[in-house]
C-alpha positions in Angstrom: 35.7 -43.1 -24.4 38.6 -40.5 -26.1 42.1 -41.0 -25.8 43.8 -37.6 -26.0 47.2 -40.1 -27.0 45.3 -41.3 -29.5 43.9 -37.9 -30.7 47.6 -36.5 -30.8 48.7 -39.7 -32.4 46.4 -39.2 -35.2 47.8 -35.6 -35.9 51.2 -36.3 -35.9 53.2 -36.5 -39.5 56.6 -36.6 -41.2 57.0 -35.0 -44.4 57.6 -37.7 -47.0 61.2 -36.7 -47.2 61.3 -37.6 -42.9 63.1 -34.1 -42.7 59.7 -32.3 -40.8 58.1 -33.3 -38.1 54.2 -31.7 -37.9 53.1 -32.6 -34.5 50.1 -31.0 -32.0 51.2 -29.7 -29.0 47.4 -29.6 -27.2 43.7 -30.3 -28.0 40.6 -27.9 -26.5 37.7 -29.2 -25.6 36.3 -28.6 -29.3 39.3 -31.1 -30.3 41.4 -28.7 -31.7 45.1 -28.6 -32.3 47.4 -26.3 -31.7 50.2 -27.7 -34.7 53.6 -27.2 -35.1 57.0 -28.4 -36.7 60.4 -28.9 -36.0 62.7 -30.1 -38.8 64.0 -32.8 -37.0 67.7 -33.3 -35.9 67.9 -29.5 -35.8 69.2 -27.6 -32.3 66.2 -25.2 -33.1 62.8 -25.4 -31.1 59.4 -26.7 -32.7 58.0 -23.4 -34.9 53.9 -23.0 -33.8 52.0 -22.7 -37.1 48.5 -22.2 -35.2 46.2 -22.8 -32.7 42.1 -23.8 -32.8 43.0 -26.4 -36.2 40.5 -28.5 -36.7 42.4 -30.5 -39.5 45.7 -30.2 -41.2 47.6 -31.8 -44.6 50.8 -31.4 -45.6 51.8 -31.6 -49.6 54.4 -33.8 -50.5 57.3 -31.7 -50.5 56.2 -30.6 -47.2 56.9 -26.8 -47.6 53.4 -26.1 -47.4 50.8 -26.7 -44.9 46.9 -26.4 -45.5 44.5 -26.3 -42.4 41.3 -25.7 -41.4 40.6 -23.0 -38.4 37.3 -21.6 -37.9 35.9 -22.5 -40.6 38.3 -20.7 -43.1 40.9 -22.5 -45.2 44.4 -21.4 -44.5 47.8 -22.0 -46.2 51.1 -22.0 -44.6 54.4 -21.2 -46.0 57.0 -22.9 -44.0 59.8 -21.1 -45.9 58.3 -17.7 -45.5 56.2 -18.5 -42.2 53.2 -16.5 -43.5 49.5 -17.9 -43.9 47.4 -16.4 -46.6 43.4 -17.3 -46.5 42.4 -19.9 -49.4 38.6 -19.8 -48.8 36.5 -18.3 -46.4 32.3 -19.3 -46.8 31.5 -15.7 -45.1 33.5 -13.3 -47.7 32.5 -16.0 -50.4 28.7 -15.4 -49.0 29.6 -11.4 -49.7 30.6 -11.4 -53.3 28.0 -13.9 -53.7 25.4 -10.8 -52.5 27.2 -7.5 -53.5 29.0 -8.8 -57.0 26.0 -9.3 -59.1 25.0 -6.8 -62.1 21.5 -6.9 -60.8 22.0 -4.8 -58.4 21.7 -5.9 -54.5 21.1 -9.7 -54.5 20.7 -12.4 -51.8 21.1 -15.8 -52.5 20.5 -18.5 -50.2 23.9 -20.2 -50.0 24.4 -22.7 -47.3 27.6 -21.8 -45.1 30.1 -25.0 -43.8 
């Protein structure tokens, strides 16, 4: 048996200073979350970070978000709103092949 309120419950965090609320707004049928914030007591609406997350944290001064879509390991910049891409297994799979002095090399390396 899943509880979706349960499911949603799970995702749902205050920064550690209670200003930030990260909360989903929907799962797919994968279990995915579509996460966003809203600093709470504010007028403004809830900012959307992303959709298809499969898992989120939040550092301590909660300026910074770190989730998982697709595989690739994102981080989020509340203050700026941009993502930038901390690890991808597919591009690491392509230096892995094309950044050897050897020449053209394939390794067998086991993608998440």
């Amino acid at each position: 048996y899943f509880s979706c309120f349960s499911y949603l419950n799970q995702h749902t965090t205050v920064s550690a200073d209670g200003k930030t609320l990260f909360f989903p707004s929907k799962y797919d049928d994968n279990r995915h979350i579509t996460l966003f914030y809203w600093n709470i007591g504010s007028k403004d609406e809830p900012t959307r970070i992303s959709g298809g997350i499969s898992d989120y944290k939040i550092n301590d001064a909660g300026n910074y978000v770190i989730y998982l879509k697709d595989r690739i390991l994102y981080e989020y910049d509340m203050k700026d709103k941009n993502k930038i891409i901390l690890y991808n297994p597919l591009v690491e799979l392509i230096q892995r092949i094309f950044d050897s002095s050897n020449g053209f090399v394939v390794n067998k390396v086991n993608i998440l």
